[in-house]
FIKOLZA-1660 file (N, C-alpha, C; in steps of 0.1 Angstrom, whole numbers, plus 5000, padded with zeros to 4 digits):
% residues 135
   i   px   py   pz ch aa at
   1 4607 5205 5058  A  X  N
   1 4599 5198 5047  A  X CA
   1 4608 5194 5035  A  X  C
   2 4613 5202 5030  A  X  N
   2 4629 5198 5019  A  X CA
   2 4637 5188 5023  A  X  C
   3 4637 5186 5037  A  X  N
   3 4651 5177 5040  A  X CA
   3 4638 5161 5040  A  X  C
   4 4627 5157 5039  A  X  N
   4 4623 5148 5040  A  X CA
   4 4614 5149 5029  A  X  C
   5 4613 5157 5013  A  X  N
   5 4607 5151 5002  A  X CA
   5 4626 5151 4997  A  X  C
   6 4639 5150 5003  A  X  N
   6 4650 5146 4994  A  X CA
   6 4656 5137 5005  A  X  C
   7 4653 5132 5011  A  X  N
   7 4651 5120 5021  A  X CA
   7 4655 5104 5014  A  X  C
   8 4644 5102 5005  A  X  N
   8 4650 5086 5001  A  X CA
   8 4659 5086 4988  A  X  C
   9 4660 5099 4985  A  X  N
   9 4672 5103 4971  A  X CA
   9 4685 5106 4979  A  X  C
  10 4684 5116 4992  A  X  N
  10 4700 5113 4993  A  X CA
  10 4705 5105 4997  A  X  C
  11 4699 5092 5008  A  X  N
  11 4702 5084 5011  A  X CA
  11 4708 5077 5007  A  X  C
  12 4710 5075 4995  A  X  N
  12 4714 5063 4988  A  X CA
  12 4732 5071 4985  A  X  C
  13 4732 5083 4989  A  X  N
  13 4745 5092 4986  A  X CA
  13 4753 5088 4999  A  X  C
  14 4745 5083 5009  A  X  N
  14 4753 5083 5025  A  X CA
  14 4756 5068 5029  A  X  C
  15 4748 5060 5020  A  X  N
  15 4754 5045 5020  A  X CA
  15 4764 5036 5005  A  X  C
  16 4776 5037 5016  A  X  N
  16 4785 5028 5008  A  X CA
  16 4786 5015 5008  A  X  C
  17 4793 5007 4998  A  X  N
  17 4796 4992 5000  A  X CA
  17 4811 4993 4995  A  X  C
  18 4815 4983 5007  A  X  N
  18 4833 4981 5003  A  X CA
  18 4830 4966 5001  A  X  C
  19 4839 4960 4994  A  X  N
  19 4843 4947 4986  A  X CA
  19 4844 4942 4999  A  X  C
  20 4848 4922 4997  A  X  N
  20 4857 4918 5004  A  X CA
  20 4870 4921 5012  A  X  C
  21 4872 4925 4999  A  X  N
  21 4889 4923 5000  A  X CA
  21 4892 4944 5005  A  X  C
  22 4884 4946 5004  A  X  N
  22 4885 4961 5010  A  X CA
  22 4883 4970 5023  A  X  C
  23 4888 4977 5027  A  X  N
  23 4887 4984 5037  A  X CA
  23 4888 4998 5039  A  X  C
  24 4875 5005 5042  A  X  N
  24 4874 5016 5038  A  X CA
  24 4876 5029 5051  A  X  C
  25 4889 5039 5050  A  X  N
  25 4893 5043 5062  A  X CA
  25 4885 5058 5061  A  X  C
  26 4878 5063 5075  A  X  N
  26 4867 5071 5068  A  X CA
  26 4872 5082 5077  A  X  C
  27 4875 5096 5070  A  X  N
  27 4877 5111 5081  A  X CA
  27 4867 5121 5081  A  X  C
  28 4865 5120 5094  A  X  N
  28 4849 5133 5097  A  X CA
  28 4857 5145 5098  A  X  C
  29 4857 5155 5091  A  X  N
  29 4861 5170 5089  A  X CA
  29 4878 5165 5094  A  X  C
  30 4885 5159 5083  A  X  N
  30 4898 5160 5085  A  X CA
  30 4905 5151 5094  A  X  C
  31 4893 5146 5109  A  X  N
  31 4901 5136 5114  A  X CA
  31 4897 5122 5115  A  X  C
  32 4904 5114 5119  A  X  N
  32 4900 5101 5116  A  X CA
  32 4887 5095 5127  A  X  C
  33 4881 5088 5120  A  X  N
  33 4871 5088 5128  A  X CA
  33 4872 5075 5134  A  X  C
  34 4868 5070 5148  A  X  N
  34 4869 5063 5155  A  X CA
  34 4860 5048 5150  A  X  C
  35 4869 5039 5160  A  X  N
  35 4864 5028 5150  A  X CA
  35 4871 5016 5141  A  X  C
  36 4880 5024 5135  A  X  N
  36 4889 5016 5129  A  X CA
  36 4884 5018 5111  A  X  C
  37 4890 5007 5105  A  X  N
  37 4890 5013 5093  A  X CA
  37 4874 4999 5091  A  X  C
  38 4866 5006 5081  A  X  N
  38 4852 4999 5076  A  X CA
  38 4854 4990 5065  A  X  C
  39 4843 4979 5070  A  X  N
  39 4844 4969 5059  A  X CA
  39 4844 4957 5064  A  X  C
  40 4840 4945 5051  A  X  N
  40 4834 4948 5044  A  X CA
  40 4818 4948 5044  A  X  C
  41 4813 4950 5032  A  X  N
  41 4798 4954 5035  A  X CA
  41 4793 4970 5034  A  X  C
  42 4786 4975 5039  A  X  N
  42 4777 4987 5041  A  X CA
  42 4789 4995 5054  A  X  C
  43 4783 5007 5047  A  X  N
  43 4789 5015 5058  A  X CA
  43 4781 5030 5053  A  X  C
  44 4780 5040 5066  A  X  N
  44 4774 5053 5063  A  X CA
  44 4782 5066 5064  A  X  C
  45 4781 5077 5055  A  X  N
  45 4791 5085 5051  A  X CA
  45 4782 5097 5055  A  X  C
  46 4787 5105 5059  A  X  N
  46 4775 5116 5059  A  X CA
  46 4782 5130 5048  A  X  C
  47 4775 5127 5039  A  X  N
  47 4779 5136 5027  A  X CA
  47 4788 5154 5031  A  X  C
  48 4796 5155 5026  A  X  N
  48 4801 5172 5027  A  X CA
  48 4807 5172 5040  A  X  C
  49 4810 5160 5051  A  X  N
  49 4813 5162 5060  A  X CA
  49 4828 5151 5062  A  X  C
  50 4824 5137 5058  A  X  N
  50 4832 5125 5056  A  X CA
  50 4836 5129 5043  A  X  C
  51 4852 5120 5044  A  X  N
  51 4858 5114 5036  A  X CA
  51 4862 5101 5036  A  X  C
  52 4863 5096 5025  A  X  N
  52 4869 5079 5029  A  X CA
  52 4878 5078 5014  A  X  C
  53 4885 5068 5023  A  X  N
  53 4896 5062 5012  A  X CA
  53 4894 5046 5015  A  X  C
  54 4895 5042 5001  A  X  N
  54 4892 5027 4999  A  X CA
  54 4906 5018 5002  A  X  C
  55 4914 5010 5008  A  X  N
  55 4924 5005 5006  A  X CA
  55 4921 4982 5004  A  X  C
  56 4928 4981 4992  A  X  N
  56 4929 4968 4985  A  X CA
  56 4938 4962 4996  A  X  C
  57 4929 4955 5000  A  X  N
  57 4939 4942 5011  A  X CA
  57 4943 4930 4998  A  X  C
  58 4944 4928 4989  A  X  N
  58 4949 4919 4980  A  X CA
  58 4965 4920 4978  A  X  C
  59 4969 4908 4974  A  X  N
  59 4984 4909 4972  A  X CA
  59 4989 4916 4960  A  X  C
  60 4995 4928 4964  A  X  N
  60 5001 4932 4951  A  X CA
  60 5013 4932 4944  A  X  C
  61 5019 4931 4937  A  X  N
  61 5029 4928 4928  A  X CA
  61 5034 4939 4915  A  X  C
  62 5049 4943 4916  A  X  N
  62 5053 4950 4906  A  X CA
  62 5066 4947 4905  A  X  C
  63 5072 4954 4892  A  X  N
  63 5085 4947 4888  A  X CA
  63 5094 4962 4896  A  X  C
  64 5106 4956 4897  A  X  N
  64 5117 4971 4906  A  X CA
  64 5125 4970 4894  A  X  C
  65 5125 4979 4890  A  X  N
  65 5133 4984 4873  A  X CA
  65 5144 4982 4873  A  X  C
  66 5151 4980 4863  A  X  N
  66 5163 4975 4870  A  X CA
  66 5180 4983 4873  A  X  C
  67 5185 4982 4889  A  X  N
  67 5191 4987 4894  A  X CA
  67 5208 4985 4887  A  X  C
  68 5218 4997 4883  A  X  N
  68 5230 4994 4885  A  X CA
  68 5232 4995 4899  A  X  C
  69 5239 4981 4902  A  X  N
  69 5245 4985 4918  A  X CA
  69 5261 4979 4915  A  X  C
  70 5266 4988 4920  A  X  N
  70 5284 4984 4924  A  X CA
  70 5286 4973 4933  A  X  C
  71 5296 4960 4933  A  X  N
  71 5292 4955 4947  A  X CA
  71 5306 4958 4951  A  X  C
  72 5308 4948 4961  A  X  N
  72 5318 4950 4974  A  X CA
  72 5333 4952 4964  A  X  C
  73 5335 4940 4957  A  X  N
  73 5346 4940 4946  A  X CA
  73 5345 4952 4934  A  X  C
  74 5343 4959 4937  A  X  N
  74 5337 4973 4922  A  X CA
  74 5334 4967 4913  A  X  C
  75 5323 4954 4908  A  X  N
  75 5321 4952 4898  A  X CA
  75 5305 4960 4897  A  X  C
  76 5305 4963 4883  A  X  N
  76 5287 4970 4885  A  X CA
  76 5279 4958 4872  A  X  C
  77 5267 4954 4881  A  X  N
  77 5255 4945 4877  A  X CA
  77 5246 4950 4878  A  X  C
  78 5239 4947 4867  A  X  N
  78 5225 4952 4865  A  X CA
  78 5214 4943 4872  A  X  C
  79 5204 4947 4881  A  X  N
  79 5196 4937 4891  A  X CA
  79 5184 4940 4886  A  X  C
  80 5172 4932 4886  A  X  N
  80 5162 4936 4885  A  X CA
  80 5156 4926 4899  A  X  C
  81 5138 4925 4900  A  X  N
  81 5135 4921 4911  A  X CA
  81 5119 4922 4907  A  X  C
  82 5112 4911 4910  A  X  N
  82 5099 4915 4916  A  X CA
  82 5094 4909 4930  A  X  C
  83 5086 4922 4936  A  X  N
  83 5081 4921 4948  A  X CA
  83 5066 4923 4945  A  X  C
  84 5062 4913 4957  A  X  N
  84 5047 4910 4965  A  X CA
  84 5046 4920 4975  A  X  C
  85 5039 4925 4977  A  X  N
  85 5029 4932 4991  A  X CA
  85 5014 4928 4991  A  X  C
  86 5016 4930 5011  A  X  N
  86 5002 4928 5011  A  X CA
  86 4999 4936 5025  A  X  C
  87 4985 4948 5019  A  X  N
  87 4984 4958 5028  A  X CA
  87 4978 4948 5044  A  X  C
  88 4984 4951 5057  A  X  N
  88 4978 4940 5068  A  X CA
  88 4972 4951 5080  A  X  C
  89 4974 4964 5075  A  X  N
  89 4967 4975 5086  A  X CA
  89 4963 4987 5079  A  X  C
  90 4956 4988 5075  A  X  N
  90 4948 4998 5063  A  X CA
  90 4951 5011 5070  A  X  C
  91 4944 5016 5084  A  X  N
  91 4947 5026 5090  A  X CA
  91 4963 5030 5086  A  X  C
  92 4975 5021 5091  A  X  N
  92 4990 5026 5088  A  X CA
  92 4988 5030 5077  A  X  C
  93 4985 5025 5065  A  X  N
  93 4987 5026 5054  A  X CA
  93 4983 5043 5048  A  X  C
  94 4972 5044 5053  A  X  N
  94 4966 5057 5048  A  X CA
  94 4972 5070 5055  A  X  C
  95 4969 5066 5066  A  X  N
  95 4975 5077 5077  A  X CA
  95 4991 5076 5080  A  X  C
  96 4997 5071 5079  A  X  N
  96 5010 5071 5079  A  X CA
  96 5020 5075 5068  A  X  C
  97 5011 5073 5055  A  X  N
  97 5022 5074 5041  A  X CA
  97 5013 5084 5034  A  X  C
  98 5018 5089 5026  A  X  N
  98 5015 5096 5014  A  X CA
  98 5007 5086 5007  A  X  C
  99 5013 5080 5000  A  X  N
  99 5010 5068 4991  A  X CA
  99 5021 5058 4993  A  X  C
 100 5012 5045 5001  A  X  N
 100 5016 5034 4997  A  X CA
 100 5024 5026 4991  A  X  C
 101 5019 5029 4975  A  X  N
 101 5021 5019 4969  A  X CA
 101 5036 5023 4962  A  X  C
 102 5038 5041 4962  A  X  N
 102 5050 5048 4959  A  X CA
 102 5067 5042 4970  A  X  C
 103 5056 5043 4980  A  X  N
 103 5065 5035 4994  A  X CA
 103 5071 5026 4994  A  X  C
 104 5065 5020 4987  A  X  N
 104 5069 5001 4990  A  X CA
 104 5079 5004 4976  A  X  C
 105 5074 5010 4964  A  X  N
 105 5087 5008 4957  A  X CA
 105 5095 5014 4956  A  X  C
 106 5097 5021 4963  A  X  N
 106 5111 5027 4964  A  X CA
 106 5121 5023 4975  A  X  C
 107 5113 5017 4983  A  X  N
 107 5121 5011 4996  A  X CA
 107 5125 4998 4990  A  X  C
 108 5119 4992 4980  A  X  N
 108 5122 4976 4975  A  X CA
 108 5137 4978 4966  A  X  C
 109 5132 4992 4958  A  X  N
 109 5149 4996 4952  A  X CA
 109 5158 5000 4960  A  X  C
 110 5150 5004 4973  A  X  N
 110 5169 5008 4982  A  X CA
 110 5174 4997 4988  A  X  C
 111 5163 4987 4994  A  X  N
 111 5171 4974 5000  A  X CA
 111 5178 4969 4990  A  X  C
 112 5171 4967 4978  A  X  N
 112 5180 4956 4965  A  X CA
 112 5191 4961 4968  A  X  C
 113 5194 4977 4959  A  X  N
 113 5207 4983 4963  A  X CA
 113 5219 4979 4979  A  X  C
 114 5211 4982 4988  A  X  N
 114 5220 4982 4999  A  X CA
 114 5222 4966 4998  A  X  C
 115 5213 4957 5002  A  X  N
 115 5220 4946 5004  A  X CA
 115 5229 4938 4993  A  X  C
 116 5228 4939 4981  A  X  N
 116 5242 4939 4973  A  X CA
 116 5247 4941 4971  A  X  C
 117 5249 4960 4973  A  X  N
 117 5263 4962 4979  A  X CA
 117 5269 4963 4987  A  X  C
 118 5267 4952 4996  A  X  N
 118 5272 4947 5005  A  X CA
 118 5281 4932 5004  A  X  C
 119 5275 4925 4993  A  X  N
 119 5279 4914 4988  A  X CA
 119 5295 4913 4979  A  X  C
 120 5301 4901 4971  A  X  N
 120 5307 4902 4961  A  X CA
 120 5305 4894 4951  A  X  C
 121 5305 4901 4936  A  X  N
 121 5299 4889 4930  A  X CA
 121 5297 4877 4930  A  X  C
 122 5309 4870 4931  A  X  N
 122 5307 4853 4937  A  X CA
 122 5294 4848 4947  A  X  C
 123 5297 4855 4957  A  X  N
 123 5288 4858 4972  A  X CA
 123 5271 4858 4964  A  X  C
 124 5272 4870 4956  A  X  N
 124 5256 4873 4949  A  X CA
 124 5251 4858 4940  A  X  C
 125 5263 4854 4934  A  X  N
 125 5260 4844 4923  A  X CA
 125 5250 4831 4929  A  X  C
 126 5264 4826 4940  A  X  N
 126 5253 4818 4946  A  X CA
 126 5246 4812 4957  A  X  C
 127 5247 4830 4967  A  X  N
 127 5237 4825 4974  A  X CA
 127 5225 4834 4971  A  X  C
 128 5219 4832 4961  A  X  N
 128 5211 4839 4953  A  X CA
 128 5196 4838 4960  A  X  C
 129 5197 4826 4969  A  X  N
 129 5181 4820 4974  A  X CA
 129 5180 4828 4990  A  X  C
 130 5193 4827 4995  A  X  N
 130 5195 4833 5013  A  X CA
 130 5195 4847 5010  A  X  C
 131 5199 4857 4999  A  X  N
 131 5196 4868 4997  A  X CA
 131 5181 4873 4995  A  X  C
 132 5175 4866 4991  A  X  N
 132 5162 4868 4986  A  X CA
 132 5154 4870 4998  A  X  C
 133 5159 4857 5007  A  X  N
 133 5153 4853 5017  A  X CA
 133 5153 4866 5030  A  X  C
 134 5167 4867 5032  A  X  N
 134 5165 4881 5038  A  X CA
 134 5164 4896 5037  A  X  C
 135 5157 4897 5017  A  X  N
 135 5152 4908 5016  A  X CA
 135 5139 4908 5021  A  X  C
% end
């Protein structure tokens, strides 16, 4: 009798809406629930049992602070850099990493690092555009 006079009040606790641009990856008691990741539109959660995590398929953008790197000739230059991402498998994202978005920048400051110091200044000055290209 309780679970159907709180019937059209909790319902509205077990239906979600994810955005467009969103995809929502949902775990039933800890594991991933089949199906793939939800979205967009409506989706149902069954309260105290599901979890879900929202992930932004939008392009995102941050500055990589700026690196001393030594290059091939021991001179040290200061780099900076901004990078684009864009999440293209929500599942990897969540279940694969800690956090994301920690991921991507720290791996954007070790490539800068490695692939210039691999270079020599001259080399960095100007092929400035082919470096870029194969970060």
């Amino acid at each position: 009798l309780l679970v159907f006079l709180t019937l059209p009040v909790s319902i509205w606790g077990c239906v979600k809406v994810g955005q467009e641009y969103e995809r929502a990856v949902i775990f039933r008691l800890g594991r991933l629930r089949s199906g793939g990741a939800k979205g967009p539109g409506l989706f149902f959660i069954v309260p105290c049992i599901d979890n879900y995590r929202c992930v932004d398929l939008r392009t995102g953008a941050f500055d990589v602070p700026p690196q001393e790197i030594l290059t091939r000739d021991s001179v040290t230059v200061s780099v900076d850099a901004v990078v684009y991402y864009q999440v293209s498998n929500p599942l990897a994202a969540i279940c694969n990493n800690d956090d994301y978005n920690r991921s991507t920048r720290l791996l954007a400051a070790t490539t800068l690092r490695n692939v210039l110091g691999t270079k020599n200044l001259s080399e960095i000055l100007s092929e400035r555009e082919s470096i870029g290209d194969s970060m």
